[in-house]
Phi, psi and omega in degrees: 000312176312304208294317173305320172320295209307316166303323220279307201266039108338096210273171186235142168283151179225179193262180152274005137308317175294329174288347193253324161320327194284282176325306164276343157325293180295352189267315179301304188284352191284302194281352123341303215201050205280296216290320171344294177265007146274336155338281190300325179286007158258029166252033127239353156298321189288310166324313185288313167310000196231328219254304157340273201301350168310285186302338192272332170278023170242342180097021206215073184264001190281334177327293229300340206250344170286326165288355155289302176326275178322349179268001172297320209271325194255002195284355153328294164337297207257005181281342165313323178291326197298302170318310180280010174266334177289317169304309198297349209234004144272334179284352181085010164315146158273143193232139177241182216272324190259022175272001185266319194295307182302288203291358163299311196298318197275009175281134210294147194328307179297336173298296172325299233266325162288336135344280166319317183299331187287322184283338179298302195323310200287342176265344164296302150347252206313314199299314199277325176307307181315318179302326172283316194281001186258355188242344178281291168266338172048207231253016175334126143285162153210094187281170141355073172231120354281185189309141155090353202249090179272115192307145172257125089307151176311331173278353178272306162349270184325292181312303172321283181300353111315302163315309185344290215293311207284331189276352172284306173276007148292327201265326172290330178306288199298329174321303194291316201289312222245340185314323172250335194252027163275273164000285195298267198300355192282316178250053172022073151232069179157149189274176175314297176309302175318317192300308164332285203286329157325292182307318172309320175293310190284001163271322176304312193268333133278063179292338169296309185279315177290338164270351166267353166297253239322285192302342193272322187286343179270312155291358212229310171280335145340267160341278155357279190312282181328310191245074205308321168318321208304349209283347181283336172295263200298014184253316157315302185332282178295326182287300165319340175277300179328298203282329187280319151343284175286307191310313193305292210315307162264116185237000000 
């Protein structure tokens, strides 16, 4: 079975055709399937939106934009509902408002592990961020003004372009781990270790194209947060763009 994994997870190269193909795959099932996967995607908009607005009513609104980053690293967790919404509706399944929600609960153990790894990370994040905004920015209130909006200074600048730099690589770490081998272990053709080590190769072996998805994917969910309906959009989009993705590379 091991020796069949290992042929199986043989990444393929693919084009910037395929990427775009990917792209326009998830925009076709979104609008296929719209309220499922907007559903789902509003628990964790309402999280963010309570976390946002927290934040901008504690004074520390420069935070918002590290905690959009940061919500990259944990959102792995939750692509199981989105994938089974994609199977279920190539195979012709039928799909309701509680099929993402079921295969979230029903997600498999080894998936819960790459999660936990995304959650260290994002805490490691945050843990650091917080250490930069007390040396940067100190104890400033800096609310909302006007809502969603921030004054810009040199020191929020500054405070941006460092958290940026340190979170791009914790945030490429969680890329390289979780990009391909959530897909993988989610339709089980593979152990953990395989699934992992899969993934690294197939980001490594199109390192252009998965890292312009990668940047794409950060700005566009970035975005998104900050400007919170839209997250309902683009958080389907991509995941489903994810998976049509991984389907080129492990076909």
């Amino acid at each position: 079975m091991d020796q069949l994994n290992t042929a199986e997870l043989d990444p393929r190269k693919i084009g910037s055709s395929d990427l775009f193909a990917a792209i326009g795959a998830g925009w076709d099932l979104f609008r296929l399937i719209p309220m499922p996967g907007i559903v789902y995607a509003l628990v964790p908009a309402l999280i963010g939106s309570a976390l946002l607005f927290s934040v901008g009513r504690l004074g520390i609104s420069p935070m918002s934009l590290p905690l959009a980053g940061g919500f990259l690293l944990i959102a792995p967790a939750m692509l199981s509902g989105f994938f089974q919404l994609a199977i279920s509706t190539q195979t012709g399944k039928e799909t309701t408002l509680a099929t993402p929600f079921i295969a979230f609960f029903r997600t498999p153990l080894q998936v819960w592990m790459i999660a936990v790894f995304c959650v260290f990370i994002f805490l490691i994040w945050m843990t650091d961020v917080g250490v930069l905004y007390s040396f940067i920015i100190g104890g400033a209130h800096l609310p909302y003004d006007p809502p969603w909006m921030m004054t810009m200074d040199e020191k929020i600048v500054s405070f941006w372009f460092w958290t940026g730099l340190m979170g791009s690589v914790l945030a490429f770490t969680v890329f390289c781990v979780s990009a391909f081998s959530i897909p993988i272990l989610f339709e089980g053709r593979g152990t953990l270790v395989q699934a992992v080590h899969a993934s690294v190769r197939g980001v490594f072996s199109n390192f252009l194209l998965t890292l312009s998805w990668g940047v794409m994917i950060t700005l566009s969910i970035s975005i998104a947060i900050l400007l919170m309906p839209l997250l309902l959009l683009v958080l389907p989009v991509t995941a489903y763009a994810g998976f049509a993705l991984y389907r080129s590379v492990f076909p």
